[in-house]
C-alpha positions in Angstrom: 47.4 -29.7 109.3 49.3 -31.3 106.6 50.6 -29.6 103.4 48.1 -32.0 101.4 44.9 -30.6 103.6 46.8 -27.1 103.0 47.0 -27.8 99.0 43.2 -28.5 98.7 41.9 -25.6 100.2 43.7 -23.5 97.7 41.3 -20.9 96.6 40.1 -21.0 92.7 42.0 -17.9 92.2 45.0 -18.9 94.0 45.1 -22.3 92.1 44.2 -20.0 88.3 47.3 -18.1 89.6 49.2 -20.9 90.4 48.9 -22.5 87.2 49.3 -19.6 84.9 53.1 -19.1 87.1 54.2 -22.5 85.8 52.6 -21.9 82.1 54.9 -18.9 82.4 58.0 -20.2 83.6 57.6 -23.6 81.3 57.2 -21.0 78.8 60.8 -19.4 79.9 62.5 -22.2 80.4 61.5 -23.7 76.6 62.5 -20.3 74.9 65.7 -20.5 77.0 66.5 -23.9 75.8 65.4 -23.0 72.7 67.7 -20.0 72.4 70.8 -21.8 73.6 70.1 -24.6 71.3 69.8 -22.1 68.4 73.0 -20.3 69.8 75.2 -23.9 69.9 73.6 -24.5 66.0 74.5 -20.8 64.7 77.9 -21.4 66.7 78.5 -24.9 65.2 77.1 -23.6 61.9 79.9 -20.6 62.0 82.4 -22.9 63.5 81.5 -25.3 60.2 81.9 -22.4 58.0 85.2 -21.2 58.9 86.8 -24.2 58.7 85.7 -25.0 55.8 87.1 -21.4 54.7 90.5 -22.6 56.7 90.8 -25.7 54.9 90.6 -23.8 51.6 93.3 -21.5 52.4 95.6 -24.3 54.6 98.2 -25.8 52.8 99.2 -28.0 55.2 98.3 -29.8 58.3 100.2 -27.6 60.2 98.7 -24.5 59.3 95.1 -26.1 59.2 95.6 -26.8 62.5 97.1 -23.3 63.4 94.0 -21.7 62.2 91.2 -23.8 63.2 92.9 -23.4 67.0 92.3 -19.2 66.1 89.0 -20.1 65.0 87.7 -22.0 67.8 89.3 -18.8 70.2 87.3 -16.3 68.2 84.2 -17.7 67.9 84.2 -18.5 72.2 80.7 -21.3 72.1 82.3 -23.5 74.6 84.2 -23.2 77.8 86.6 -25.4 77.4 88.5 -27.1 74.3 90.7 -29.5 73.5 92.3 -31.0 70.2 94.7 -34.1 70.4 95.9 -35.8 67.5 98.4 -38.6 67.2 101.9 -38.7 66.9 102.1 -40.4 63.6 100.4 -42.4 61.5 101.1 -45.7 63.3 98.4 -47.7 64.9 100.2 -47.7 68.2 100.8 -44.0 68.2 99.8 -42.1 71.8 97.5 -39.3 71.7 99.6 -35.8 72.1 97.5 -32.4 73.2 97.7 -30.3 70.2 95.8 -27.1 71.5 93.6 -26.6 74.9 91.5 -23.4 75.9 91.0 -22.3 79.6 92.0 -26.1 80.7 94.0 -25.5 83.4 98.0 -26.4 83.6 97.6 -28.4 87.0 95.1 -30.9 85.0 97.0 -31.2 82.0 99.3 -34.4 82.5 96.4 -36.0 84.3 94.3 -35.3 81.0 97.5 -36.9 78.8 97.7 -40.3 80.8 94.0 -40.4 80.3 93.9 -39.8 76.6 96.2 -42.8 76.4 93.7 -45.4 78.7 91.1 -47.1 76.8 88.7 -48.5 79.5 87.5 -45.1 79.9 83.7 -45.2 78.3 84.1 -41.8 76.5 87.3 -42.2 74.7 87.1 -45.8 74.1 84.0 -45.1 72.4 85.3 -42.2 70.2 89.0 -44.4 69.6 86.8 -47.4 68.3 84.4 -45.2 66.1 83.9 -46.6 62.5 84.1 -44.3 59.2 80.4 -42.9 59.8 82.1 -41.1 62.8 80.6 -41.3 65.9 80.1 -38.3 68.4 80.1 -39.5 71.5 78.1 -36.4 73.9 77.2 -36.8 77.3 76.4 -35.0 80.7 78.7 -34.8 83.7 75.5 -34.9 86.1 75.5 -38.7 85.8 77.4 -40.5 88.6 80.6 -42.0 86.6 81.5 -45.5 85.9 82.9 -47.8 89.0 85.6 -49.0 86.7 86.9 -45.8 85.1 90.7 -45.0 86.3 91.7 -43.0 88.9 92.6 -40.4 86.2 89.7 -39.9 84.4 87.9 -39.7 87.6 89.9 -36.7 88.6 89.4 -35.6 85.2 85.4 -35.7 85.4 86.2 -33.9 89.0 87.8 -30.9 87.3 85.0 -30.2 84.6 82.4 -30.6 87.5 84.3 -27.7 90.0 84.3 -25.5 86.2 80.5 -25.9 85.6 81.3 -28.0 82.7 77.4 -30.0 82.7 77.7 -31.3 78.8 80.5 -32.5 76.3 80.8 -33.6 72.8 84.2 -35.5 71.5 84.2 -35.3 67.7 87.0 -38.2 66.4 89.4 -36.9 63.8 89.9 -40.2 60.9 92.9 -40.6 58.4 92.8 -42.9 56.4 89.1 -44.5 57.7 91.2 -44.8 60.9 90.7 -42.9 64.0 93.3 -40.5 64.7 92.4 -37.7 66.8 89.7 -35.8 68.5 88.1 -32.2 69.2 86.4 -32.0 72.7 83.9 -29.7 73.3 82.8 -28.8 76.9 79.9 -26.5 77.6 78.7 -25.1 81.3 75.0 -25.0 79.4 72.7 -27.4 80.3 71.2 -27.7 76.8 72.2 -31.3 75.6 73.4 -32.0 72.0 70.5 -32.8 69.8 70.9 -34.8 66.6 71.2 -31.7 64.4 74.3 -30.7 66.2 76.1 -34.1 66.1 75.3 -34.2 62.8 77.6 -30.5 62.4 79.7 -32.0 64.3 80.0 -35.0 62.1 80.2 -32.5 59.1 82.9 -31.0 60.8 84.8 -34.2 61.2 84.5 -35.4 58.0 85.5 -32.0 56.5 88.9 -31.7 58.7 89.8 -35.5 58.2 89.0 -35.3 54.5 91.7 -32.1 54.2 94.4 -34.1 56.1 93.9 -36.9 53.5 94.1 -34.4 51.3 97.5 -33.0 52.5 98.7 -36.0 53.4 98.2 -36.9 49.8 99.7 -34.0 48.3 102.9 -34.3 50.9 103.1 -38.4 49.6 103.1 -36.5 46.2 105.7 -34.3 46.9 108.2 -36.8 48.3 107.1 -38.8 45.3 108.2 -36.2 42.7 111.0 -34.9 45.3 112.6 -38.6 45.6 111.8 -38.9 41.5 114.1 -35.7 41.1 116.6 -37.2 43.3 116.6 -41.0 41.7 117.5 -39.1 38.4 119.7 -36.8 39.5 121.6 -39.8 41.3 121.3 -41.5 38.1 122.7 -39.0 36.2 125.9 -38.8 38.2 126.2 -42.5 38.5 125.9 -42.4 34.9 128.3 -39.9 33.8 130.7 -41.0 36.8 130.6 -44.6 36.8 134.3 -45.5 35.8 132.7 -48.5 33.7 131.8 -46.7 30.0 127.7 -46.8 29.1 125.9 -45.0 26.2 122.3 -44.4 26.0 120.3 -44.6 22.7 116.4 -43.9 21.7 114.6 -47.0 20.6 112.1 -44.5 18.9 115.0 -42.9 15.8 118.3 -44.3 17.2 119.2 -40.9 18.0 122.2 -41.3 20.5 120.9 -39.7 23.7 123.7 -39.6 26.4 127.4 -40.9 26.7 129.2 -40.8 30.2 132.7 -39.8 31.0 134.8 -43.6 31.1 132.8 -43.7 27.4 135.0 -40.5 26.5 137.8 -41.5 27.6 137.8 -44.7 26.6 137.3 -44.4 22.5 137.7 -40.9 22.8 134.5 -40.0 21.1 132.3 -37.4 22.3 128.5 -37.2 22.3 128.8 -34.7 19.2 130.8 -36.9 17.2 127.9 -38.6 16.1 124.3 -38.4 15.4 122.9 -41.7 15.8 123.7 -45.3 15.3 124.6 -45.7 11.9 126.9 -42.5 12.2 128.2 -44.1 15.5 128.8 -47.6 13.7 130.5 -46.0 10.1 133.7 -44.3 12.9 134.0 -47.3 15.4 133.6 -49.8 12.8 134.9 -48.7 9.0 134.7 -51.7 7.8 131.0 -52.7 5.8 130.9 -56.3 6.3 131.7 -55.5 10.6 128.7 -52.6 10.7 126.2 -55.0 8.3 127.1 -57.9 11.5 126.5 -55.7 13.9 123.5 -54.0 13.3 122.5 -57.8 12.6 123.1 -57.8 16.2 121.7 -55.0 17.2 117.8 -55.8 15.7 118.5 -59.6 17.2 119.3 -58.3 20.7 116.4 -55.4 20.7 113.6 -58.2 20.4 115.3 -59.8 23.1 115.7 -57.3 25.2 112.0 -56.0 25.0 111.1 -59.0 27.0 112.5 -57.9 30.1 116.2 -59.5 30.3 119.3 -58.2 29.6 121.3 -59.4 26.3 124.7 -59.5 26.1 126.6 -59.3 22.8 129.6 -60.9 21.2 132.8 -59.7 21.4 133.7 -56.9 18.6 136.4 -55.2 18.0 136.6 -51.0 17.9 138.4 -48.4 16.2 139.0 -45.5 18.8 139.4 -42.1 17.9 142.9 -42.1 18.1 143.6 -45.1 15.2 144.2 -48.0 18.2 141.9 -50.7 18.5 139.1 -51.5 22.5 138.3 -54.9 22.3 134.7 -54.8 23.7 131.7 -56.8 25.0 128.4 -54.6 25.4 124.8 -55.9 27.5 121.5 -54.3 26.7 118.7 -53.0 28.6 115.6 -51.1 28.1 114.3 -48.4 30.6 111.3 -47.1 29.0 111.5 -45.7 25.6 115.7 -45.6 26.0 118.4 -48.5 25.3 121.6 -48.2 27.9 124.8 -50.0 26.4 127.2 -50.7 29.1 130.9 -51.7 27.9 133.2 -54.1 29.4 136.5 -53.5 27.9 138.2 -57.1 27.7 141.1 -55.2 25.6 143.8 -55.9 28.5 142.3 -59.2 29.4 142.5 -60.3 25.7 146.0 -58.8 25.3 147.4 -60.9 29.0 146.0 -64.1 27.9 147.8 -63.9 24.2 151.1 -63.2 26.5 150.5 -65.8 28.4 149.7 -68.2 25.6 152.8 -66.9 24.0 154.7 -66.9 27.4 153.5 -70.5 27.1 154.9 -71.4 24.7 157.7 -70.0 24.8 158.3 -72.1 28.3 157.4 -75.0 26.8 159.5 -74.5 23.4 162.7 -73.8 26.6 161.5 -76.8 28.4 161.5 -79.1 25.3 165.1 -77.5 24.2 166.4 -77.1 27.5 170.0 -79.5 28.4 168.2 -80.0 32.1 165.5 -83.1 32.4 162.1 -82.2 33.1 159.2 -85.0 34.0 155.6 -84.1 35.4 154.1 -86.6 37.6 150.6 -87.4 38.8 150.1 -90.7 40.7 153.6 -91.7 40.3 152.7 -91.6 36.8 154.7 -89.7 33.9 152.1 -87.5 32.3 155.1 -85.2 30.7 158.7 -85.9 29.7 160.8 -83.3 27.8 163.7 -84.9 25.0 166.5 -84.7 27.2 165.0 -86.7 30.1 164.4 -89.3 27.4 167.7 -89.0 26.3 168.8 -89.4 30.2 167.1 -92.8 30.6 167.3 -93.8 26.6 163.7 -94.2 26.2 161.3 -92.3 23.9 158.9 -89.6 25.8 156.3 -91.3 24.2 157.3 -94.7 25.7 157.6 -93.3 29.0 154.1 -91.3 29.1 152.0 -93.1 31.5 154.1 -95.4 33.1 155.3 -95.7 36.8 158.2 -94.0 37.3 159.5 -96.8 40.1 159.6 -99.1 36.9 163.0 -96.6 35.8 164.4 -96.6 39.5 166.6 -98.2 41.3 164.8 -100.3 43.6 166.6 -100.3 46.3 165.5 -96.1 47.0 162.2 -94.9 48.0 162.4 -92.7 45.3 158.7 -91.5 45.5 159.8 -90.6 49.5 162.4 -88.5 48.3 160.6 -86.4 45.6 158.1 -85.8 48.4 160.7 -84.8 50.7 161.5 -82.1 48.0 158.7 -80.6 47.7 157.8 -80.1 51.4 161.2 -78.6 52.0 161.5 -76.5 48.9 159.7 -73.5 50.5 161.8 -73.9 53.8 165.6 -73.6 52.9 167.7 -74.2 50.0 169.3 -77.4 50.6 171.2 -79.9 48.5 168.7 -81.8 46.6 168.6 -85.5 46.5 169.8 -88.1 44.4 168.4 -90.7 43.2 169.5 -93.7 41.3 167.8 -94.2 37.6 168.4 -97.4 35.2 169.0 -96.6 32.0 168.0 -98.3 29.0 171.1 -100.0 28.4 171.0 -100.8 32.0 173.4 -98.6 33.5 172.5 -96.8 36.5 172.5 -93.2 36.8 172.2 -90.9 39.4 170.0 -87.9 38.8 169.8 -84.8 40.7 166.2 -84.3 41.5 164.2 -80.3 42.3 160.5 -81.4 42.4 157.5 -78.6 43.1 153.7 -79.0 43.2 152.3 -77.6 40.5 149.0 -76.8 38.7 149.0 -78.7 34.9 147.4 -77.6 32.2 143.8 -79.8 32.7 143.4 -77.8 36.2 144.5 -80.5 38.5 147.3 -80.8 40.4 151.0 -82.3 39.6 154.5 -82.5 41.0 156.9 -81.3 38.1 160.5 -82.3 38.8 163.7 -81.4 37.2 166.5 -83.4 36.5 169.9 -83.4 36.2 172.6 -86.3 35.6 175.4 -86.1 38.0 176.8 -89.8 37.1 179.7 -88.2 36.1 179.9 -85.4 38.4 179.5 -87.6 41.6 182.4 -90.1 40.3 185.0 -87.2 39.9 183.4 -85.8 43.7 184.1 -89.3 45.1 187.3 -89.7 43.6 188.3 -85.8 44.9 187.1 -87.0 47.9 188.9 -90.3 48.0 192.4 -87.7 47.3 191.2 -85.5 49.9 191.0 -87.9 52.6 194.4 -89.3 51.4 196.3 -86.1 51.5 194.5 -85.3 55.1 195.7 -88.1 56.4 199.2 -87.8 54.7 199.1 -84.2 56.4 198.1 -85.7 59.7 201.5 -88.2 59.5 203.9 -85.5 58.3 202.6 -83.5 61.3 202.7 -86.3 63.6 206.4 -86.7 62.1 207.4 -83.0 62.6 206.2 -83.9 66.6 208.1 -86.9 66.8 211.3 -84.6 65.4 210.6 -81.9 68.3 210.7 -84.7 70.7 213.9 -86.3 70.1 215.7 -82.9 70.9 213.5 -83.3 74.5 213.2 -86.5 75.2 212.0 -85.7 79.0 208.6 -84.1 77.6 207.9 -86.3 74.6 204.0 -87.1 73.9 203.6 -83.5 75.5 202.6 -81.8 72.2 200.3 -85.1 71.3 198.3 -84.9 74.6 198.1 -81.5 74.3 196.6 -81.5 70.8 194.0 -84.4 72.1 192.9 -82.6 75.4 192.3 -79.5 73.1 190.4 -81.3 70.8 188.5 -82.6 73.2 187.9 -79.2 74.8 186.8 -78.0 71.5 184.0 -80.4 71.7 182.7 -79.7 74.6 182.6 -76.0 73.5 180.0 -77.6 70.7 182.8 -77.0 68.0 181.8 -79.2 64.9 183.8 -82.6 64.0 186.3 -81.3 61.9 187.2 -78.3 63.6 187.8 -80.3 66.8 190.3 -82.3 64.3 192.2 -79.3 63.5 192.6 -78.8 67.0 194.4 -82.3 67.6 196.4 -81.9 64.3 198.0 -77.9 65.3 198.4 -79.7 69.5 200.8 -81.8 68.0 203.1 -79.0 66.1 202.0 -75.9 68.5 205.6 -76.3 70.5 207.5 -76.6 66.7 209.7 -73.6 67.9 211.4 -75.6 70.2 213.5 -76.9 67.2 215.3 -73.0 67.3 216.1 -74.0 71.4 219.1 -75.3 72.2 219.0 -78.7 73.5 220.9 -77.9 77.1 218.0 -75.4 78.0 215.1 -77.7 76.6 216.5 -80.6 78.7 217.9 -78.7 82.4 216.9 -80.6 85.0 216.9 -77.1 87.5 215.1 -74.3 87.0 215.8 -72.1 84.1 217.6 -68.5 84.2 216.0 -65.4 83.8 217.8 -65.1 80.2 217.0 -68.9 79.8 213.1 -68.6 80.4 213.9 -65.2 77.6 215.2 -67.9 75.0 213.1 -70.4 75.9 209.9 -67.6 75.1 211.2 -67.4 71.8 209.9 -70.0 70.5 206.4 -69.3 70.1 207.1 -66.6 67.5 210.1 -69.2 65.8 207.0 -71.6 65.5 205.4 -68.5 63.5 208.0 -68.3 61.7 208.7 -71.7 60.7 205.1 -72.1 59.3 204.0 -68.9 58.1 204.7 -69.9 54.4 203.6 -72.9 54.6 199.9 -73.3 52.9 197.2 -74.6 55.3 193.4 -73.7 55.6 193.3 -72.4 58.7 195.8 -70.0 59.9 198.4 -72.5 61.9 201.0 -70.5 62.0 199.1 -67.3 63.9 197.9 -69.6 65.9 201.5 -71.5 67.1 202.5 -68.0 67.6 199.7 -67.2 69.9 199.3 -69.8 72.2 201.4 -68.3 75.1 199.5 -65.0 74.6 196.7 -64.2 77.4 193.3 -62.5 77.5 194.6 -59.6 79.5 197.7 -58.9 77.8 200.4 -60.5 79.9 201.1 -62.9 77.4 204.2 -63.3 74.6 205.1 -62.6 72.0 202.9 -59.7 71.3 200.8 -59.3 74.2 197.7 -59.2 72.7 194.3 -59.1 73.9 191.0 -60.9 74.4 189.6 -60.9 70.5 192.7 -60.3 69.5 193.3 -64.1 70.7 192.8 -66.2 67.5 189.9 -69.1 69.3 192.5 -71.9 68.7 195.3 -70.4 70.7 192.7 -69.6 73.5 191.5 -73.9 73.4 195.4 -74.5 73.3 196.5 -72.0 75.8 194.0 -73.9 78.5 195.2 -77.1 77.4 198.7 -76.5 77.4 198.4 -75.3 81.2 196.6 -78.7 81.9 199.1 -81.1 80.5 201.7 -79.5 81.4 200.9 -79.3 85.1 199.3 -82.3 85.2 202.5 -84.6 84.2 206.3 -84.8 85.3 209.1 -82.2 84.0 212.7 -82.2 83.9 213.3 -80.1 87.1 209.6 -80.8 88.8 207.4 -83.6 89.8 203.5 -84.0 88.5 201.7 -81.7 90.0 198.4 -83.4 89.5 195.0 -82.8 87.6 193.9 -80.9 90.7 196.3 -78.5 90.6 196.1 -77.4 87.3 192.2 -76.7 87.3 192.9 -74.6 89.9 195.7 -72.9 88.2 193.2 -72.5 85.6 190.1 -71.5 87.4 192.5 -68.6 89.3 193.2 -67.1 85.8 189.4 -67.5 84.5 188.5 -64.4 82.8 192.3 -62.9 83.3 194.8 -64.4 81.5 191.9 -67.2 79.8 188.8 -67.4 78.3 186.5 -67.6 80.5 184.1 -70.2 77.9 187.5 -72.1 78.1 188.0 -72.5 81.4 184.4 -73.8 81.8 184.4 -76.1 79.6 187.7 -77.5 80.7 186.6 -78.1 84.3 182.8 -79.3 83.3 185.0 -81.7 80.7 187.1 -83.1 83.6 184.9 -82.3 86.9 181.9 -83.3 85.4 182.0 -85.6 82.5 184.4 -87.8 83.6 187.6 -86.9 81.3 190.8 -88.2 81.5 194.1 -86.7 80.5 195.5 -88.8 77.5 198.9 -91.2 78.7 
C-alpha cells in the first residue's frame, strides 16, 4: 500500500491531531524567529547606542576605534567580527584588518588577499556603495558564485564549518568615499530585515560622520600647528636675516618690530622711537628731507595696497653714532602691517666715487704721463694722450678716428705686431716690438710698442697700447753695437797674434793651439752650447798653450822624448798661462780656464789636481780637444798617430780623467757626423 493510500485513511482524529502539531510548531518557530529578530534589533539598538556614547567621548580615530572594538566584545550578538579600514586616505589604499573576534589565525591572510580582490560579489558591492550606504547581507546557504576566487571560496568554506548561516558588511565612508567596513556574521538563521539594515546604516553614518569629524579637527590642528610654526619661522628669519627690515602698522604708524642687521646697522633700537614721525625727526634731522620723505611714504602706501612691492629712492640716514647709511628701502603689505626691508648701497656708493676718482686720477696720469698712450678699435684711434701727439707731431684731435697704418711705416705689418703683443703678453715678458712711425715732419721714428685688450669706457672692447720713442735709444744701441763688434773682432786678432807669437818659439807644432781652439768649438756645439759661447771656445783654443812662452825653446822643440825634469818644466806652463792672464779683463774667466786644461776629472791632473765640478766646463771641452789634436797630428819626437787612435785614447779615459758628456760628444762629432780635424 502506498504512503498516499496510507495518508487518506487517516482517522478524523488523527488528521485534527495532526494539524493542531503543525499549528503548534508554526506557532514556535514564528515566536522563535520573532525573538531572535527582536534580540538582533535590541543588540543593534545597544550596539547603536554605545557608539554613539564612544563617539562622544573619542577624541580621535584611534581611540574611537579602540572602544567600539570593546563594545562590540561586550555586547557578544554575533559570532564572528571583523573591522578593516584602509591604510590612508588614498584611493588606491589596500584594506588592513583592524580588529577580528573568534576568526581564526589560520584564515586570516586568506581573509587579507580577499579584502583586496574586487570580483568577489560581497565586497565589490560594499567597495562600490554610494553615500546612502549600502548593507550588503546575505546567507551562506546559497551555493557561491562560479567566478569568485579561490580565496574567497575558502573563505565562505570557513564560515560554513563555524555555523556562520547569515552576514551583514556595513561600509565605513570618509569623505562620501568608501573606506572601510564592519562584518557581521551570525550562526542564526534569522535574516536581516529592513529595520536592521537601516541600524546598521545608522551605525555607519554615525562612525563615518565622527572620522570626518576628527579628521577635521586633526586638518585643524596641523593647520594652527603649521600656522604657529610659519610665524615662529618668520620671526627668526626676521630678526636673523643679515639684511636690515622694520615693520610698521598701517593703522597709527606705530613701529611694530625691528630685526637685529636693523640694530646694528643705524644702531637704533626698537625703543628709540615711537612711530614714524619720531623714527623720521632722528634718521633724518633735517625738515625739508622728513617733509620728502613722508611725501614718499603716502605715494608708496597707495601703491603698495595694490598688491606689488614699491621700491623707494635712494635717501640718505643719520645713524646713531653721527655717520651717515646710504639706503634704498621696498615696501610690502602683509595684512594690516608694512615691512621695510633696507638695502644698504653705502659701500657700493662709496667704491663707485673711488673708482670715479681712481678714474680720474688715471686718466689725469695718462694725459700727463712722458710715455705715449693710443686706444684702438678697428685699427682706428679712438684715444690719444698729448705726448703721443707730440711723438708723431699731430694734434690728438687730428688723429681721433683715423687709421693708424696712415702714421706707419709701410713697409711693417704693424697691425700684425700689436696683435703679436697682446697674445704673448700673458705668456712671458719679452722684449716688445718696434715699429717704425712717420712723423709729421716726415722723419721716421721707432716706437716701442706694449699693447693689451681692454674694456673702454662705452662697454666694448679695445686694444690700448703704450708707446715709447726709442729713435734715439736704438741709434746709440746700434752704434754700441757697431763698437762692440769692432773691439770683438780686434780681441779675436790680438789673440790670434798672441798664437802666432807662441808658435814662432815652436815652430814644429804651430796651428796646434788654432785647431785646437776650432775642434773645441766645434765640440761645444754639438754639446748644444749656444753661438757665442761656442766662439769663446775657438778664441781661448788659440791662447790655452800661452804658457809655453815661460819654456825654454830647447825643450819645446826636442826631437826625443823629454826627461823626467823636462816633462816637470814643461807642466809648468799651464799655471804660467794662469799667470800671464789672470789680470787681464775678459768676460769669462780665461785665465782659470788656461790654467785648468791639463787637470782631469779624477784628480790626476796638474796643476792643482782638481776634481770633476771643480773642472771649470771650458777646460773639460779643451782637455778633450787638446788630446785629439794632439794625437791626431805629427810631433817633434813622434809620428801622427791618427784620428783613431786618439778616440780611443779618449774613450779609455771616459768618465776617469774626462767628462764623460765630452767624450760623447767628441766621438758622435767625428764617428757619426762626419767631422774632420781642421789642417
Amino acid at each position: 500500500m502506498t504512503p498516499a493510500a496510507d495518508a487518506a485513511n487517516f482517522l478524523d482524529e488523527e488528521q485534527s491531531l495532526i494539524d493542531h502539531i503543525t499549528i503548534q510548531i508554526t506557532q514556535v518557530y514564528t515566536r522563535l524567529q520573532s525573538q531572535g529578530r527582536v534580540a538582533r534589533l535590541t543588540y543593534l539598538y545597544q550596539l547603536l547606542s554605545e557608539t554613539n556614547r564612544v563617539i562622544a567621548h573619542s577624541q580621535n580615530q584611534q581611540a574611537l576605534l579602540t572602544e567600539l572594538q570593546q563594545v562590540l566584545l561586550n555586547l557578544g550578538g554575533f559570532a564572528k567580527i571583523v573591522i578593516a579600514l584602509k591604510a590612508d586616505d588614498q584611493a588606491d589604499s589596500p584594506l588592513v584588518i583592524q580588529f577580528h573576534h573568534n576568526v581564526s589565525a589560520n584564515i586570516l591572510p586568506t581573509l587579507q588577499t580577499v579584502l583586496q580582490q574586487e570580483q568577489n560579489p560581497p565586497l565589490n558591492h560594499v567597495k562600490n556603495t554610494g553615500p546612502d550606504v549600502d548593507v550588503y547581507s546575505y546567507a551562506l546557504v546559497n551555493a557561491p558564485d562560479a567566478h569568485i576566487s579561490p580565496e574567497y571560496r575558502a573563505w565562505r568554506h570557513y564560515l560554513k564549518q563555524e555555523q556562520v548561516h547569515q552576514a551583514a558588511l556595513t561600509p565605513l565612508l570618509f569623505n562620501g568615499h568608501f573606506w572601510g567596513l564592519i562584518g557581521l556574521y551570525t550562526t542564526g538563521r534569522v535574516e536581516f530585515d529592513q529595520e536592521q539594515i537601516q541600524l546598521l546604516q545608522n551605525l555607519s553614518r554615525d562612525i563615518s560622520s565622527a572620522l570626518e569629524r576628527f579628521s577635521a579637527e586633526q586638518q585643524r590642528k596641523t593647520a594652527e600647528s603649521y600656522s604657529q610654526q610659519m610665524e615662529q619661522r618668520f620671526q627668526q628669519v626676521f630678526l636673523q636675516s643679515p639684511v636690515p627690515m622694520h615693520i610698521i602698522s598701517i593703522q597709527d604708524e606705530r613701529i611694530l618690530a625691528v630685526n637685529l642687521a636693523y640694530e646694528k646697522w643705524l644702531g637704533y633700537r626698537l625703543e628709540d622711537f615711537q612711530n614714524q614721525d619720531a623714527w623720521l625727526k632722528k634718521v633724518a634731522p633735517s625738515a625739508e628731507q622728513r617733509q620728502l620723505m613722508q611725501q614718499n611714504w603716502e605715494e608708496a602706501l597707495q601703491l603698495a595696497k595694490k598688491g606689488n612691492p614699491v621700491q623707494f629712492p635712494e635717501i640718505t640716514l643719520l645713524a646713531k653714532d653721527g655717520s651717515q647709511r646710504i639706503a634704498q628701502r621696498t615696501m610690502s603689505i602683509v595684512g594690516n602691517d608694512v615691512i621695510l626691508v633696507w638695502n644698504d648701497l653705502t659701500a657700493i656708493r662709496e667704491t663707485e666715487q673711488a673708482l670715479q676718482d681712481s678714474e680720474q686720477r688715471f686718466r689725469i696720469m695718462v694725459e700727463h704721463t712722458v710715455v705715449g698712450v693710443y686706444v684702438l678699435r678697428d685699427n682706428r684711434y679712438i684715444y690719444v694722450n698729448p705726448s703721443y701727439a707730440n711723438m708723431l707731431g699731430w694734434s690728438a684731435a687730428a688723429l681721433i678716428g683715423h687709421d693708424i697704418l696712415e702714421f706707419a711705416d709701410a713697409t711693417i705689418d704693424i697691425l700684425a705686431l700689436i696683435h703679436q703683443e697682446q697674445d704673448q703678453a700673458t705668456e712671458y715678458l719679452g722684449m716688445p716690438p718696434i715699429v717704425a712711425f712717420r712723423h709729421q715732419n716726415g722723419q721716421i721714428r721707432e716706437f716701442a710698442l706694449h699693447a693689451r685688450c681692454i674694456t673702454w669706457d662705452d662697454g666694448r672692447p679695445a686694444t690700448i697700447v703704450m708707446a715709447l720713442d726709442i729713435t734715439e735709444q736704438k741709434q746709440a744701441q746700434d752704434q754700441i753695437t757697431r763698437q762692440l763688434e769692432q773691439l770683438e773682432a780686434t780681441m779675436y786678432g790680438t789673440l790670434q797674434a798672441v798664437s802666432i807669437m807662441v808658435e814662432l818659439r815652436d815652430p814644429y807644432t804651430a796651428g796646434h793651439e788654432r785647431r785646437v781652439g776650432l775642434i773645441a768649438s766645434a765640440i761645444a756645439k754639438e754639446m748644444g752650447w749656444d753661438e757665442k759661447r761656442c766662439l769663446q771656445m775657438e778664441e781661448i783654443g788659440l791662447v790655452h798653450d800661452i804658457g809655453k812662452i815661460s819654456i825654454p825653446s830647447e825643450i819645446l822643440t826636442k826631437p826625443t822624448r823629454l826627461t823626467h825634469l823636462e816633462m816637470e818644466m814643461m807642466k809648468g806652463h799651464a799655471q804660467a798661462g794662469y799667470e800671464i792672464l789672470k789680470n787681464v779683463p775678459f768676460n769669462i774667466p780665461i785665465a782659470e780656464i788656461i790654467g785648468q786644461h791639463h787637470e782631469r776629472m779624477d784628480g790626476t791632473g796638474y796643476p792643482n789636481g782638481l776634481k770633476g765640478e771643480e773642472i771649470h766646463p771650458e777646460a773639460r771641452i779643451l782637455a778633450v780637444a787638446d788630446v785629439i789634436e794632439s794625437m791626431a797630428t805629427h810631433r817633434p819626437y813622434r809620428a801622427a798617430l791618427g784620428i783613431d787612435v786618439a778616440l780611443c785614447e779618449v774613450l779609455k779615459g771616459r768618465g776617469t780623467i774626462y767628462d764623460t758628456e765630452v767624450c760623447d760628444a767628441a766621438v758622435r762629432l767625428i764617428k757619426e757626423k762626419g767631422y774632420v780635424l781642421p789642417s
